[in-house]
ZARO-884844 format. One line per 3 residues: their letters; for each residue y negated, z, x negated of C-alpha. Coordinates in Angstrom, 1 decimal. Last residue first. Example, Ala and Ser with C-alpha at 12.3 -4.5 7.8 and 13.67 -1.06 7.14 Angstrom:
! residues 2
SA	1.1:7.1:-13.7  4.5:7.8:-12.3
//
This chain:
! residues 283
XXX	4.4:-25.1:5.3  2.8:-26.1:8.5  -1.3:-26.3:8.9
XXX	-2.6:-27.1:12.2  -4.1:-23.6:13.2  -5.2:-23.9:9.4
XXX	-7.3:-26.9:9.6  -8.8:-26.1:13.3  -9.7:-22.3:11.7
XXX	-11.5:-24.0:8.6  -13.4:-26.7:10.8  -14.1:-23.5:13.2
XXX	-15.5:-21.1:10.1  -17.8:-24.1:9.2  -19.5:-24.3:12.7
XXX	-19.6:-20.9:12.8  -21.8:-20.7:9.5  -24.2:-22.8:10.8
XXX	-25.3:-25.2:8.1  -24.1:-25.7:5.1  -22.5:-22.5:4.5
XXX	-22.2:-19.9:1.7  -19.8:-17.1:0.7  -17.3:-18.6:3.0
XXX	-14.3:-16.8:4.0  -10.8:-17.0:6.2  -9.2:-14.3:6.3
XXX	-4.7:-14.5:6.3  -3.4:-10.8:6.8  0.2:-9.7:6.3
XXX	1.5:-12.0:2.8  5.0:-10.0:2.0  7.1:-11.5:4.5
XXX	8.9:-14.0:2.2  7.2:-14.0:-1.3  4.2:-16.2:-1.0
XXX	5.8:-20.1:-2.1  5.1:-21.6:0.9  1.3:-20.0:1.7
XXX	1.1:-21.2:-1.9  2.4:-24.6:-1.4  -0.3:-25.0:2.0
XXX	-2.8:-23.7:0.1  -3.1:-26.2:-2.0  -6.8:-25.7:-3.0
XXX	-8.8:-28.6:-3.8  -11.4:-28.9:-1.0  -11.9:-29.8:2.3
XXX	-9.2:-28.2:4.2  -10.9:-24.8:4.2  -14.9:-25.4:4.5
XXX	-16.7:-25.4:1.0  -17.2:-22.9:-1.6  -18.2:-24.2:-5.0
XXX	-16.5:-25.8:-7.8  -19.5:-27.0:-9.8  -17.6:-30.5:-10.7
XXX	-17.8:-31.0:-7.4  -14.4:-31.2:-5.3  -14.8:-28.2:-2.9
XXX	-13.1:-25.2:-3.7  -12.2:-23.6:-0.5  -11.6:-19.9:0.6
XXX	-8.7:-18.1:2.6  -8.7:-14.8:1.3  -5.0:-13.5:1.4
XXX	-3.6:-10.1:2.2  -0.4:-7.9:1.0  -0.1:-8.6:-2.6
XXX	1.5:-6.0:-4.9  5.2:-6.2:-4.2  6.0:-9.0:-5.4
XXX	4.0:-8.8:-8.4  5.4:-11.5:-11.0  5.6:-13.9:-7.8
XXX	2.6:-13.6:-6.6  0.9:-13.5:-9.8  2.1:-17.1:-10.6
XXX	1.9:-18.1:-7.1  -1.9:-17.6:-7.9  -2.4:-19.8:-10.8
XXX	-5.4:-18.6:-12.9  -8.2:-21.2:-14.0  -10.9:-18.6:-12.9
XXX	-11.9:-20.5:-10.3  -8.4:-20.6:-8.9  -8.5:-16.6:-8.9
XXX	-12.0:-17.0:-7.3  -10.7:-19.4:-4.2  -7.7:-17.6:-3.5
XXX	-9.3:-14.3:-3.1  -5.8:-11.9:-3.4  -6.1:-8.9:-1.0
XXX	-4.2:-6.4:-3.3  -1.8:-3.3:-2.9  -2.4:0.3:-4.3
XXX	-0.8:3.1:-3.3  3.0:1.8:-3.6  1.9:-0.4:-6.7
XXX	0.2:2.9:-8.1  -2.7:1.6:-10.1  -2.7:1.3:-14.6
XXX	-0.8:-2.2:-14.8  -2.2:-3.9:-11.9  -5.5:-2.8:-12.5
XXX	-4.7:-4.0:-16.3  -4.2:-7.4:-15.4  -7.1:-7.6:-13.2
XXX	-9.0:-6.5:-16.3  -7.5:-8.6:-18.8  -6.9:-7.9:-22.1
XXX	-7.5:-8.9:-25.5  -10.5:-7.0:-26.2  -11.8:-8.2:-23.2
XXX	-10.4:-11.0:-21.0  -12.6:-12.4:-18.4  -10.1:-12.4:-15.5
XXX	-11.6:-9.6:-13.5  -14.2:-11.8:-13.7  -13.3:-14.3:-11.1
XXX	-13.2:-11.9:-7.4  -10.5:-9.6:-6.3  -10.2:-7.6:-3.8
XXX	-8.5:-4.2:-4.1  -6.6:-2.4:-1.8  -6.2:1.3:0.1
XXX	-3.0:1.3:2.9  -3.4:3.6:6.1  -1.6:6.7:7.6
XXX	-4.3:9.4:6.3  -1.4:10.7:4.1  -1.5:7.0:2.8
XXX	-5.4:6.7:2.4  -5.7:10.1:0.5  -3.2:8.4:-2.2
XXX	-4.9:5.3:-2.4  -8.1:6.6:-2.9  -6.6:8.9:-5.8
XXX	-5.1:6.0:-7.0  -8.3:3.4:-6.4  -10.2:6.2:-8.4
XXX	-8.1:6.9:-11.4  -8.2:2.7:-11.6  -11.8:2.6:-11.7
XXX	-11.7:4.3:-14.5  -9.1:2.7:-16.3  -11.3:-1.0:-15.7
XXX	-14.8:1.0:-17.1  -12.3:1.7:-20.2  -11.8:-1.6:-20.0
XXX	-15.8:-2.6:-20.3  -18.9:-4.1:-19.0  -17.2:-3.3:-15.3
XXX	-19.4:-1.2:-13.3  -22.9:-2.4:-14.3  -22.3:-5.2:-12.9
XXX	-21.4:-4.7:-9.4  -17.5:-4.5:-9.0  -16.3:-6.0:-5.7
XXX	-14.5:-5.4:-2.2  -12.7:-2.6:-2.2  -10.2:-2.4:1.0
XXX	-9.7:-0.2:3.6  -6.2:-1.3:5.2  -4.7:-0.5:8.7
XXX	-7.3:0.2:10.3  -7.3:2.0:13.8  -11.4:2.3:14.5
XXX	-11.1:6.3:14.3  -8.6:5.7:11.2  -11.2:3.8:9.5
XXX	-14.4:6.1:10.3  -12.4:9.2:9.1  -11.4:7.5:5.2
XXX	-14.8:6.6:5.2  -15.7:10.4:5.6  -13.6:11.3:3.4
XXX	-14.0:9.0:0.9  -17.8:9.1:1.0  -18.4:9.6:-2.8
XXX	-16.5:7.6:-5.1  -15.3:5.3:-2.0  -18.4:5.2:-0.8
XXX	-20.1:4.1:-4.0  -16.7:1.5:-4.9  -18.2:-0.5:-1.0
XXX	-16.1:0.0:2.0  -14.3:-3.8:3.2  -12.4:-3.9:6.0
XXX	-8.4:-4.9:7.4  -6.3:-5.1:10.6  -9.4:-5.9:13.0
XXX	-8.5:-6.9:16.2  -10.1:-9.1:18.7  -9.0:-9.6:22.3
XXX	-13.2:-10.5:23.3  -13.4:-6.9:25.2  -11.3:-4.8:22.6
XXX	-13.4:-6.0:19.6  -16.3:-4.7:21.4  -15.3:-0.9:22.7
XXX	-13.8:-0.7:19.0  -17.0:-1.4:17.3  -18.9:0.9:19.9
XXX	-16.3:4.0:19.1  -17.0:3.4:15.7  -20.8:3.7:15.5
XXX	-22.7:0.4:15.3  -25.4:1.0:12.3  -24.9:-2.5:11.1
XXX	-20.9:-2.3:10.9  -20.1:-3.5:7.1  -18.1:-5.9:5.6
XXX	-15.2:-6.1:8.7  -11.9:-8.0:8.4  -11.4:-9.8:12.1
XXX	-8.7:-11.0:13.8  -7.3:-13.3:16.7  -9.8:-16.3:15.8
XXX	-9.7:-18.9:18.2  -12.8:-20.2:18.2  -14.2:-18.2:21.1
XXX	-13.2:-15.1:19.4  -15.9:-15.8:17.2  -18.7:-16.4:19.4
XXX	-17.7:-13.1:20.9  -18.1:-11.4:17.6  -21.4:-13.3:16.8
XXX	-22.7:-12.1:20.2  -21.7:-8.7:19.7  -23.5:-8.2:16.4
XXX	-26.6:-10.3:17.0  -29.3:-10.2:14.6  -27.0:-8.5:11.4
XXX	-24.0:-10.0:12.7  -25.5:-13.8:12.0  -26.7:-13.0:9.2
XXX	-23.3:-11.7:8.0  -21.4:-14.2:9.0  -19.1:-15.0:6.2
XXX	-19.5:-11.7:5.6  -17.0:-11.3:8.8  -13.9:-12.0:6.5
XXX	-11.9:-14.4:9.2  -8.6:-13.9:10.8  -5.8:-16.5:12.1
XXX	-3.1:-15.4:14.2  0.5:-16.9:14.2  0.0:-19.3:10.8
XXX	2.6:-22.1:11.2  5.6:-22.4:9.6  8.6:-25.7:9.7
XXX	11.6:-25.4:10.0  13.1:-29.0:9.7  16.1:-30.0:12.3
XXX	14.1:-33.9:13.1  12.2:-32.7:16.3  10.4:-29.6:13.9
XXX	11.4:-26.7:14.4  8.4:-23.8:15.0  8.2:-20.3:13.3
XXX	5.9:-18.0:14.0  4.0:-15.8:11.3  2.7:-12.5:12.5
XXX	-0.8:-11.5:11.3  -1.1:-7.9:13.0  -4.2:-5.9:13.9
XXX	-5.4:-2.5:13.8  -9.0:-1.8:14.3  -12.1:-1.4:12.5
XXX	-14.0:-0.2:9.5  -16.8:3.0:9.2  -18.1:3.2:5.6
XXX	-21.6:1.5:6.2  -24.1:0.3:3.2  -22.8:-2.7:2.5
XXX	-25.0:-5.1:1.1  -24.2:-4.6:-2.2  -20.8:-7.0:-1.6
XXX	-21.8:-10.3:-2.9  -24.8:-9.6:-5.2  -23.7:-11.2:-8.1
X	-22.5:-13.9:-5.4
//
């Protein structure tokens, strides 16, 4: 996981998309909630994408999955990416650009994602050497505003994912905290990784609810129930998502991806025990 997001060396993204909830009524008067269209973070198979990127895409869309949040494009331009989500009925609302191209590459990253039809472009992680410190934190949070800024007059929304250290105080502080505090909530929104900020010993609806307006996108990851809390299929773990899918302010949650880091075996078999869970799963 050091490693999670170095791969990417691409800055083109993908394609709009929407994550509508529906509403159902139960035979006894209850409303009940269902997820509409279920997505899944594309790193989850990223070995997969790397040998065969059409293939995996189709194979994907075969489960059920409506959307798709892109880490990377393997040297597919974006007029290819768009020609192959449009023949298996995918869409991709969201991506991930790595902090280098976003330092460097806006622009041109910025070009990729409206040419594909994105609606966020999202930064994934912090390597090491780009967080030893809060001032590193401040930083970081001049770019994401200035990112976030050329993003909206390009038409799309700029985020930032979260992982476990950004709640690590230092000096007192922490980071995540002070992204919050330091970004432009209207230029800045997050994609909240449900998995690390319970791994962290942080309570998500917490957050949710003290920053309304920040969180537009979920991660959708497991804790299984070792005592080393690692990733496991959704529905198999720990994680109530089900009360914080609830508890999300009302509309504010647009995207639902299902991740995981690591598999046991073929990562599309775990992705489908995670989408049959959540195409089940009322709230």
């Amino acid at each position: 996981m050091i490693n999670r997001r170095s791969f990417l060396s691409t800055a083109s993204q993908s394609v709009i998309g929407a994550f509508a909830l529906t509403a159902l009524n139960r035979i006894e008067g209850e409303a009940a909630t269902k997820l509409g269209s279920i997505g899944v973070q594309l790193y989850t198979v990223r070995g997969e994408m790397a040998k065969d990127f059409e293939g995996s895409l189709e194979k994907i869309a075969a489960i059920g999955y409506k959307e798709v949040e892109f880490a990377g494009y393997y040297n597919k331009s974006p007029k290819d990416v768009r020609a192959i989500l449009d023949r298996y009925g995918l869409t991709a609302p969201a991506a991930h650009a790595p902090l280098t191209n976003i330092q460097t590459k806006l622009d041109e990253t910025i070009e990729s994602a409206k040419a594909i039809g994105h609606q966020f472009l999202i930064c994934p992680y912090l390597e090491d050497k780009d967080r030893r410190t809060l001032d590193d934190y401040k930083r970081h949070a001049e770019t994401f505003n200035r990112a976030g800024e050329a993003c909206r007059k390009a038409g799309i929304l700029f985020g930032y994912h979260n992982h476990d250290f950004e709640f690590e105080a230092k000096n007192g502080k922490m980071p995540y905290d002070l992204l919050l505090e330091e970004t432009d909530k209207n230029l800045v929104k997050m994609e909240l990784d449900l998995y690390w900020i319970s791994k962290a010993g942080q309570d998500p609806i917490a957050y949710l609810n003290k920053h309304k307006d920040r969180f537009v996108m979920f991660h959708v990851k497991e804790m299984d129930k070792t005592p080393k809390r690692g990733i496991t299929e959704v529905g198999r773990g720990v994680i109530d998502f089900k009360t914080i899918f609830a508890k999300a302010p009302a509309g504010a949650i647009k995207h639902y991806f299902v991740e995981q880091d690591t598999c046991p075996g073929s990562p599309f078999d775990s992705i489908k025990i995670s989408f049959d869970y959540l195409k089940q799963l009322e709230f």
